[in-house]
N, C-alpha and C positions, 0 to 999 in steps of 0.2 A: 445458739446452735443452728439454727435455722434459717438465721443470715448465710453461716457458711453452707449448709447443703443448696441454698437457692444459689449464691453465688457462684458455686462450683458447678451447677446445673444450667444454669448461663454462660459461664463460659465453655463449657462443651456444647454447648448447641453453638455459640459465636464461633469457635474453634473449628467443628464438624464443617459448618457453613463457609466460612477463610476456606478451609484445604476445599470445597469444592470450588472458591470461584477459581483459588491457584490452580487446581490441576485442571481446569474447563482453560484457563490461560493458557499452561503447560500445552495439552492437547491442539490449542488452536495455530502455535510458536509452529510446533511438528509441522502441520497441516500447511502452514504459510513457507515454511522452509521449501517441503518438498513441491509446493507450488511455484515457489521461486526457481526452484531445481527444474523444473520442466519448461518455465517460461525460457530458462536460458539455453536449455536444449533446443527448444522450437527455433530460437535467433539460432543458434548453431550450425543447425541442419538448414535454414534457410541462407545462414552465409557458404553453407559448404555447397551449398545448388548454384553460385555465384549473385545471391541478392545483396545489397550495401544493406545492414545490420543497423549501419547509423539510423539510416532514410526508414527503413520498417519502424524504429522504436519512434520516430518524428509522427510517422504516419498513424499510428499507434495515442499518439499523443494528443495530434488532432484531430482525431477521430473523438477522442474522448470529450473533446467541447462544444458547448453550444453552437452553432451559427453565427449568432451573432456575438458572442464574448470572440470568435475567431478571425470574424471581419472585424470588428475593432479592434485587434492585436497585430491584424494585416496592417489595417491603417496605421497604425503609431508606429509600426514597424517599417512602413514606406518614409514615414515623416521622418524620423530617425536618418536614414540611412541617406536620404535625401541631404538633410543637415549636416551627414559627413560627407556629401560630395562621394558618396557610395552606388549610388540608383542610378 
Protein backbone atom coordinates (compact mmCIF):
# COMPACT_ATOMS: atom_id res chain seq x y z
CA UNK A 1 0.00 0.00 0.00
CA UNK A 2 2.77 2.12 0.36
CA UNK A 3 4.38 1.53 -2.94
CA UNK A 4 1.11 3.11 -4.35
CA UNK A 5 0.74 6.23 -2.06
CA UNK A 6 4.77 6.90 -2.81
CA UNK A 7 4.13 6.33 -6.47
CA UNK A 8 1.17 8.46 -6.73
CA UNK A 9 3.13 11.17 -4.87
CA UNK A 10 5.82 10.99 -7.54
CA UNK A 11 4.00 11.30 -10.04
CA UNK A 12 2.26 14.45 -8.94
CA UNK A 13 5.29 16.13 -8.04
CA UNK A 14 6.73 14.72 -11.99
CA UNK A 15 3.49 15.93 -13.26
CA UNK A 16 3.25 19.51 -11.25
CA UNK A 17 6.93 19.94 -12.53
CA UNK A 18 6.03 18.71 -16.77
CA UNK A 19 3.07 21.34 -16.70
CA UNK A 20 5.61 23.94 -15.43
CA UNK A 21 8.26 23.43 -17.91
CA UNK A 22 5.14 23.26 -20.66
CA UNK A 23 3.65 26.26 -19.71
CA UNK A 24 7.26 28.22 -19.08
CA UNK A 25 7.40 26.93 -23.02
CA UNK A 26 3.85 27.95 -23.66
CA UNK A 27 4.73 31.47 -22.27
CA UNK A 28 8.01 31.93 -23.96
CA UNK A 29 5.99 30.62 -27.97
CA UNK A 30 3.69 34.01 -27.02
CA UNK A 31 6.62 36.13 -26.08
CA UNK A 32 8.70 34.99 -29.48
CA UNK A 33 5.59 35.27 -31.55
CA UNK A 34 4.87 38.76 -30.59
CA UNK A 35 8.54 39.44 -30.89
CA UNK A 36 8.51 38.21 -34.38
CA UNK A 37 5.30 40.38 -34.89
CA UNK A 38 7.25 43.63 -34.12
CA UNK A 39 10.50 42.57 -35.87
CA UNK A 40 8.30 42.47 -38.95
CA UNK A 41 6.63 45.73 -38.35
CA UNK A 42 9.99 47.50 -37.84
CA UNK A 43 11.00 45.87 -41.68
CA UNK A 44 7.65 47.25 -42.51
CA UNK A 45 7.69 50.73 -41.48
CA UNK A 46 11.42 50.87 -42.77
CA UNK A 47 10.11 49.54 -46.27
CA UNK A 48 7.17 51.98 -46.21
CA UNK A 49 10.05 55.09 -45.45
CA UNK A 50 11.58 53.68 -49.00
CA UNK A 51 14.59 51.32 -47.39
CA UNK A 52 15.27 47.72 -49.52
CA UNK A 53 13.83 45.39 -46.56
CA UNK A 54 16.13 42.74 -48.38
CA UNK A 55 19.53 44.72 -47.74
CA UNK A 56 18.30 45.60 -43.88
CA UNK A 57 17.76 41.88 -43.03
CA UNK A 58 21.52 41.24 -44.93
CA UNK A 59 22.72 44.02 -42.96
CA UNK A 60 21.12 42.60 -39.99
CA UNK A 61 22.75 39.23 -40.74
CA UNK A 62 26.07 40.56 -40.79
CA UNK A 63 26.07 42.49 -38.33
CA UNK A 64 25.51 39.46 -36.30
CA UNK A 65 29.11 37.79 -37.30
CA UNK A 66 32.25 37.66 -36.22
CA UNK A 67 35.04 39.70 -38.25
CA UNK A 68 36.65 37.26 -39.08
CA UNK A 69 34.02 34.15 -39.83
CA UNK A 70 32.71 37.44 -42.25
CA UNK A 71 36.14 37.99 -44.05
CA UNK A 72 36.33 34.55 -44.65
CA UNK A 73 32.81 34.01 -46.13
CA UNK A 74 33.75 37.35 -48.16
CA UNK A 75 36.60 35.39 -49.36
CA UNK A 76 35.05 32.02 -50.40
CA UNK A 77 32.48 34.15 -51.72
CA UNK A 78 34.99 36.11 -54.04
CA UNK A 79 36.50 32.79 -55.05
CA UNK A 80 33.31 31.39 -55.99
CA UNK A 81 31.95 33.96 -58.03
CA UNK A 82 35.27 34.27 -59.66
CA UNK A 83 35.14 30.55 -60.69
CA UNK A 84 31.70 31.32 -62.38
CA UNK A 85 33.26 34.04 -64.35
CA UNK A 86 30.83 36.35 -61.98
CA UNK A 87 33.40 39.11 -60.39
Amino acid sequence: MSDTIENTAETNVAGDELRSFVERVERLETEKKTISDDIKDVYGEAGGRGYDVKVLRKIVALRKQDADERAEMDAILEVYLNALGEA
